[in-house]
C-alpha positions as CSV (number, residue, x, y, z in Angstrom):
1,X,-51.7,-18.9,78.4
2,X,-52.8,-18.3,75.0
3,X,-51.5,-21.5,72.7
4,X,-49.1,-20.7,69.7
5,X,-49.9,-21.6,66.3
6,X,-47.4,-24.3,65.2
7,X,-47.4,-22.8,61.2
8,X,-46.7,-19.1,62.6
9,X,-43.9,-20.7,64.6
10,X,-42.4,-22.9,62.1
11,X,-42.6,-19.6,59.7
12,X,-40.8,-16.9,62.1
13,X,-37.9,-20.1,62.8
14,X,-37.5,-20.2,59.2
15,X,-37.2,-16.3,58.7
16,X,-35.1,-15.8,61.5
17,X,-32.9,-18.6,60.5
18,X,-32.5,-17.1,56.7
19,X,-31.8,-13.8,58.7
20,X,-28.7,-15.1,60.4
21,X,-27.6,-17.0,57.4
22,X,-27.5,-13.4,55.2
23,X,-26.3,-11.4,57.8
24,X,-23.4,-14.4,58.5
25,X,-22.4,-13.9,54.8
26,X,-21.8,-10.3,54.7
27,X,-19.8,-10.4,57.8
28,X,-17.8,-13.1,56.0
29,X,-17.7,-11.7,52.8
30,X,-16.7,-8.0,54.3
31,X,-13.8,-9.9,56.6
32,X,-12.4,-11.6,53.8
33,X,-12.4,-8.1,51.6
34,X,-10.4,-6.2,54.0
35,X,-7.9,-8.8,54.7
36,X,-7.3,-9.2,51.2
37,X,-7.2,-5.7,50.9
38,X,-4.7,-5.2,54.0
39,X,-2.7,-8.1,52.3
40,X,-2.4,-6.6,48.8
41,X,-2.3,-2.9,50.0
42,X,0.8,-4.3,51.9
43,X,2.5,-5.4,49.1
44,X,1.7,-2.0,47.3
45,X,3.6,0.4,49.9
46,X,4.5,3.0,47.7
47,X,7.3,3.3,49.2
48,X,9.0,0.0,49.1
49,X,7.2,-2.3,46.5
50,X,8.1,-6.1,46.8
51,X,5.6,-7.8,45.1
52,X,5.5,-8.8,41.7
53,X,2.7,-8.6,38.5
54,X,2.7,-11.0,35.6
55,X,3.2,-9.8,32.0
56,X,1.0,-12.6,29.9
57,X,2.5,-13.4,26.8
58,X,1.4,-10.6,23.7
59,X,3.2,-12.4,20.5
60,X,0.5,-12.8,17.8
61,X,1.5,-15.1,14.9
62,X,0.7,-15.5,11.2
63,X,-2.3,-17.2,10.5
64,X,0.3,-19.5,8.3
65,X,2.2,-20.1,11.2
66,X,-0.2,-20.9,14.2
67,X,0.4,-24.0,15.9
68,X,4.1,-23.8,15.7
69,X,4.9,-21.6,19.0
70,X,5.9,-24.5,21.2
71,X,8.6,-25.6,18.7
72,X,9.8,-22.3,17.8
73,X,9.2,-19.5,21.0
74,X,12.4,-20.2,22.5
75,X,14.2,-19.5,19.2
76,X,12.4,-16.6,18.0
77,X,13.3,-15.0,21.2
78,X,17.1,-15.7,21.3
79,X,17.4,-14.7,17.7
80,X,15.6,-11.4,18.5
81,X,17.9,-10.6,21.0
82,X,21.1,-11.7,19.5
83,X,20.2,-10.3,16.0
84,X,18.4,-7.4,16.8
85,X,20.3,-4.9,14.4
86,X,20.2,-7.3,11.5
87,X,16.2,-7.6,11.9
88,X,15.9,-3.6,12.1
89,X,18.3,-3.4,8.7
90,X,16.1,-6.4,7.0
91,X,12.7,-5.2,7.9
92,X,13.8,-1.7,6.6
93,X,15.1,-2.9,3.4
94,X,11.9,-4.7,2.9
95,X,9.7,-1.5,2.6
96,X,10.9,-1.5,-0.7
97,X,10.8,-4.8,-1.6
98,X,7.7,-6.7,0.4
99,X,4.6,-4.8,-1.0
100,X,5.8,-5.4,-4.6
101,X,6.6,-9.6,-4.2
102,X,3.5,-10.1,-1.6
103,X,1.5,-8.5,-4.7
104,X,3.1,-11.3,-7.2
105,X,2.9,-14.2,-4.9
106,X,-1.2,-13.4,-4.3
107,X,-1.5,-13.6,-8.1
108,X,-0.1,-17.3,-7.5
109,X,-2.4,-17.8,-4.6
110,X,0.5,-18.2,-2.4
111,X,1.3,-17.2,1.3
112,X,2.7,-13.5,1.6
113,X,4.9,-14.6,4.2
114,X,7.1,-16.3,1.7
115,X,8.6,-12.7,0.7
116,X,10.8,-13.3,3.7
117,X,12.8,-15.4,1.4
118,X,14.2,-12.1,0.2
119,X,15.9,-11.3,3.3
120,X,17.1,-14.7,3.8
121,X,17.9,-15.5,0.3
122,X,20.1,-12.2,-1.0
123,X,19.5,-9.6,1.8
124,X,17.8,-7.8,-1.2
125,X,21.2,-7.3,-2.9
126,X,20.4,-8.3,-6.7
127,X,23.8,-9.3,-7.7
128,X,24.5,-11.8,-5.0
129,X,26.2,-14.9,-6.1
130,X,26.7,-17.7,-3.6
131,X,29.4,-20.3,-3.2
132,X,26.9,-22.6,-4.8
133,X,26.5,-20.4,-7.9
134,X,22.9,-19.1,-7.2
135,X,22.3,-15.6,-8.4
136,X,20.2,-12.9,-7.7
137,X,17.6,-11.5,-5.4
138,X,15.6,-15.3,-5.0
139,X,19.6,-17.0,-5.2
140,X,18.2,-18.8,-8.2
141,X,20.8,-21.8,-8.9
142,X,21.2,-22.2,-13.6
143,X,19.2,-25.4,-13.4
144,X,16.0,-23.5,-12.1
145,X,16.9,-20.6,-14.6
146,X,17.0,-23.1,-17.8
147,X,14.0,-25.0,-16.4
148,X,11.8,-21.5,-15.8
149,X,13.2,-20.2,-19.5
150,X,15.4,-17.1,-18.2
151,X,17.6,-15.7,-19.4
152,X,20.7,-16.3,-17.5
153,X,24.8,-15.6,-17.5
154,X,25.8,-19.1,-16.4
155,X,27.6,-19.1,-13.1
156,X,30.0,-21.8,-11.8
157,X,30.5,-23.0,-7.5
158,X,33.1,-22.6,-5.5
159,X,34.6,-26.0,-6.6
160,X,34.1,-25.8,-10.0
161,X,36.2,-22.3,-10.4
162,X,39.0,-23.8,-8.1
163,X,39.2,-26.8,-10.8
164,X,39.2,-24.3,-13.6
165,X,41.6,-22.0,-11.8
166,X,44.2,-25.1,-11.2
167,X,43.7,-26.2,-15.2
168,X,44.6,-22.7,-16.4
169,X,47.5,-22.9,-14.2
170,X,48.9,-25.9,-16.1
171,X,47.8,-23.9,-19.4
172,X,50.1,-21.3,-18.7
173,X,53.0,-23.9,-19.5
174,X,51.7,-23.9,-23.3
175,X,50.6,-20.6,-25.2
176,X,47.4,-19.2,-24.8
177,X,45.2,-19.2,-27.4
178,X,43.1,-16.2,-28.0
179,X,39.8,-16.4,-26.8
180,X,37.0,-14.6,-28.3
181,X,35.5,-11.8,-26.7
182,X,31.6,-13.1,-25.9
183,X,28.8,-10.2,-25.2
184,X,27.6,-10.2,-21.9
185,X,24.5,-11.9,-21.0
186,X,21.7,-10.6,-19.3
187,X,20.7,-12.5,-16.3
188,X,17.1,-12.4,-15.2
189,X,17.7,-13.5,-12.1
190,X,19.2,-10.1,-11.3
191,X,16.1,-8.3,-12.8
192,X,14.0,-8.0,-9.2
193,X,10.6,-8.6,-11.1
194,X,11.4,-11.5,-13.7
195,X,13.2,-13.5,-10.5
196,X,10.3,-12.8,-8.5
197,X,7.9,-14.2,-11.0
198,X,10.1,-17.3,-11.0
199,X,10.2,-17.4,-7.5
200,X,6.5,-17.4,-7.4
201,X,6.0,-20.5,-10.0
202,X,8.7,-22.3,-8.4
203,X,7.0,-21.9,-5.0
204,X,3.5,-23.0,-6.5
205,X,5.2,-26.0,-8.1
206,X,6.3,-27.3,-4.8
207,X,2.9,-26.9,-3.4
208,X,1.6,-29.7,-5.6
209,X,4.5,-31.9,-4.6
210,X,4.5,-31.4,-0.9
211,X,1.0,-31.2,-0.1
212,X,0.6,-27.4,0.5
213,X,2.9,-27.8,3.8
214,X,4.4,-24.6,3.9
215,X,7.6,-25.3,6.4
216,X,8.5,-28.1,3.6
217,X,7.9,-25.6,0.7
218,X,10.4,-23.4,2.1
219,X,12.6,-26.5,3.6
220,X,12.7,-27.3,-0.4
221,X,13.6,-23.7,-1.7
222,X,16.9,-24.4,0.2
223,X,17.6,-27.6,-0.4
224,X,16.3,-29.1,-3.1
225,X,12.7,-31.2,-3.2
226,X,14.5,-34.2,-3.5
227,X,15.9,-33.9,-0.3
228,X,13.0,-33.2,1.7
229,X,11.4,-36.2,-0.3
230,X,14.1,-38.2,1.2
231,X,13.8,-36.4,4.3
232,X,10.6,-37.4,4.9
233,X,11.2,-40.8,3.8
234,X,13.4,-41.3,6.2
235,X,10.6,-40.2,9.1
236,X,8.6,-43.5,8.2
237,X,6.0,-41.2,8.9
238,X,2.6,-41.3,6.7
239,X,2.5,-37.5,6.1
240,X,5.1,-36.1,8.1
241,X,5.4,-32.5,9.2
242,X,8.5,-30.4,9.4
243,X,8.9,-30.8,12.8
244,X,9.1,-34.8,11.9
245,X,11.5,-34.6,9.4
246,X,13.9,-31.6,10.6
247,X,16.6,-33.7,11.9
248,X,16.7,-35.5,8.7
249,X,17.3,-32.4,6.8
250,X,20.6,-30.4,6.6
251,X,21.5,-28.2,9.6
252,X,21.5,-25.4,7.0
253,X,17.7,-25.9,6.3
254,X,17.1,-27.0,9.5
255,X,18.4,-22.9,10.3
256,X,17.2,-21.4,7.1
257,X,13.1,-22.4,8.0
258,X,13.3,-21.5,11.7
259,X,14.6,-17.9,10.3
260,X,11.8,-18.3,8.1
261,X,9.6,-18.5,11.0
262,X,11.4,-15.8,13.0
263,X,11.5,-13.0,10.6
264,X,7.3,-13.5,9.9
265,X,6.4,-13.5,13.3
266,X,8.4,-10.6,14.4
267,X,7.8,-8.6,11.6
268,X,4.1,-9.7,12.5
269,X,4.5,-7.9,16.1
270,X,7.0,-5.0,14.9
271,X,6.1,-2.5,16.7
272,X,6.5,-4.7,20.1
273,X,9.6,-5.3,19.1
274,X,11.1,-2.2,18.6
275,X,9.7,-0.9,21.8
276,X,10.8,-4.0,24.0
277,X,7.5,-4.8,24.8
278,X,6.9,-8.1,22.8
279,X,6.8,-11.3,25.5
280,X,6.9,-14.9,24.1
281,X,6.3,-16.4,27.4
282,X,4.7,-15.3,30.7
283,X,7.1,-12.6,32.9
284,X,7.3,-12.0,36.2
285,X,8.6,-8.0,37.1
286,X,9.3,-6.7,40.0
287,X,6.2,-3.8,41.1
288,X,9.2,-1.6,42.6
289,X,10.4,-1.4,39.1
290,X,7.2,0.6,38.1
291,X,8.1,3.6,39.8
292,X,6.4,5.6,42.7
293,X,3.5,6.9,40.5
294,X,2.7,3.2,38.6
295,X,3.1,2.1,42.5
296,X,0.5,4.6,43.7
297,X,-1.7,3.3,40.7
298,X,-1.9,-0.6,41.9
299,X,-2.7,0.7,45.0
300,X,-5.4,2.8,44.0
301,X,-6.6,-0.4,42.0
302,X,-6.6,-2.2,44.9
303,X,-8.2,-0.1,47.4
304,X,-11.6,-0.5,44.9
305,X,-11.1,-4.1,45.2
């Protein structure tokens, strides 16, 4: 009997062994392929789909506005869906307007966003006058027209014309005395360019007094600096963000930034929106909605798995 070399056997166990081990693998690996394939092909019946496919999220926001999709996806979405119309009608109005105020406020070194303001403001309608007595395209109040030197017809609020219409009342007891005719004056704030300029200085000015935030910029262009100063006060916060200071503000403001917000990122994804395609969140749809031929495609896919 001829004697084995122990090395030569130690060498064929060891090749053998690594033999099995590969061969093991690809049995594995080829089992667990076709059961997954059965599995998914399964769900793909062409005929009678009942499995699902996630749509991932495709909103993209402003570079201004990243960071503020956990506090503000649920309400973009609900306002694109309740005031889908009004969005069409603002974002067409603003080919018009947009190009010619993003232009301005980039001389000022300020965010284009802030043309939304227009739409939210005056809808674009120049000879808006609110209840407050803001005029014009930016809904600039006399205060800010004096301070920014335009020219300007002055304009009074809802309560100051019902105390001058209840003093003329009494006046009609005694006669009238003639009253001069006075020539109209020109307001600026109607003229789309001159308010816009405005706009844009009074934008910058608030920069410097709320550190550059732009949520509190706009916050301020509705209701006042002063109140956001208090606002924020209020927070006890050492530099508080909008979201710190919203429920300090009025629920007006409180609306008037999260429209802010809504209008820039939709108009961001426009296209999505208008063809129903734009997703905030994760969705889950049904494959059987897809249709025979999208059906015949996943399972195409899935037989190359």
């Amino acid at each position: 009997m001829t004697k084995r070399n122990p090395y030569l056997q130690k060498i064929s166990l060891c090749v053998l062994l690594a033999f099995s081990i590969c061969n093991f693998t690809t049995v594995k690996a080829q089992v667990v392929k076709d059961t997954a394939k059965k599995l998914l092909l399964a769900v793909a019946d062409k005929k009678g789909i009942t499995g699902y496919i996630v749509k991932q999220a495709n909103v993209v926001y402003p570079d201004l506005l990243c960071g503020v999709a956990d506090n503000s996806a649920d309400y973009i979405e609900n306002f694109s869906i309740n005031r889908r119309e009004y969005i069409m009608r603002m974002h067409k109005k603003g080919k018009t307007f947009f190009t010619k105020a993003a232009s301005i406020l980039r001389k000022y070194k300020l965010p284009e966003e802030y043309k939304v303001l227009l739409a939210l403001e005056s809808a674009f309608n120049g000879n808006a006058v609110s209840k407050a007595g803001a005029v014009g395209y930016w809904q600039i109040m006399d205060e800010v027209a004096a301070e920014y030197g335009m020219k300007y017809a002055p304009q009074l609020s809802a309560a100051e014309k019902k105390k001058q219409e209840a003093a003329l009342k009494k006046a009609l007891v005694q006669p009238a005395a003639k009253k001069e005719k006075k020539p109209a004056v020109k307001d600026d704030r109607k003229n789309f360019l001159k308010s816009t300029y405005v706009a844009a200085r009074y934008l910058k000015d608030r920069t410097r007094n709320l550190d550059n935030d732009p949520l509190l910029i706009v916050a301020s262009y509705n209701c006042g600096v002063g109140n956001v100063w208090e606002a924020m006060k209020k927070t006890g916060v050492a530099n508080p963000s909008f979201w710190d200071v919203k429920s300090y503000l009025p629920a007006e403001t409180r609306s008037y930034v999260m429209n802010f917000i809504t209008l820039n990122v939709i108009f961001n994804n426009y296209d999505k929106f208008v063809s129903n395609t734009l997703n905030f969140k994760p969705v889950k749809v049904k494959l059987g909605s897809l249709g025979a031929d999208a059906a015949a495609a996943v399972a195409e896919s899935i037989q190359q798995y």
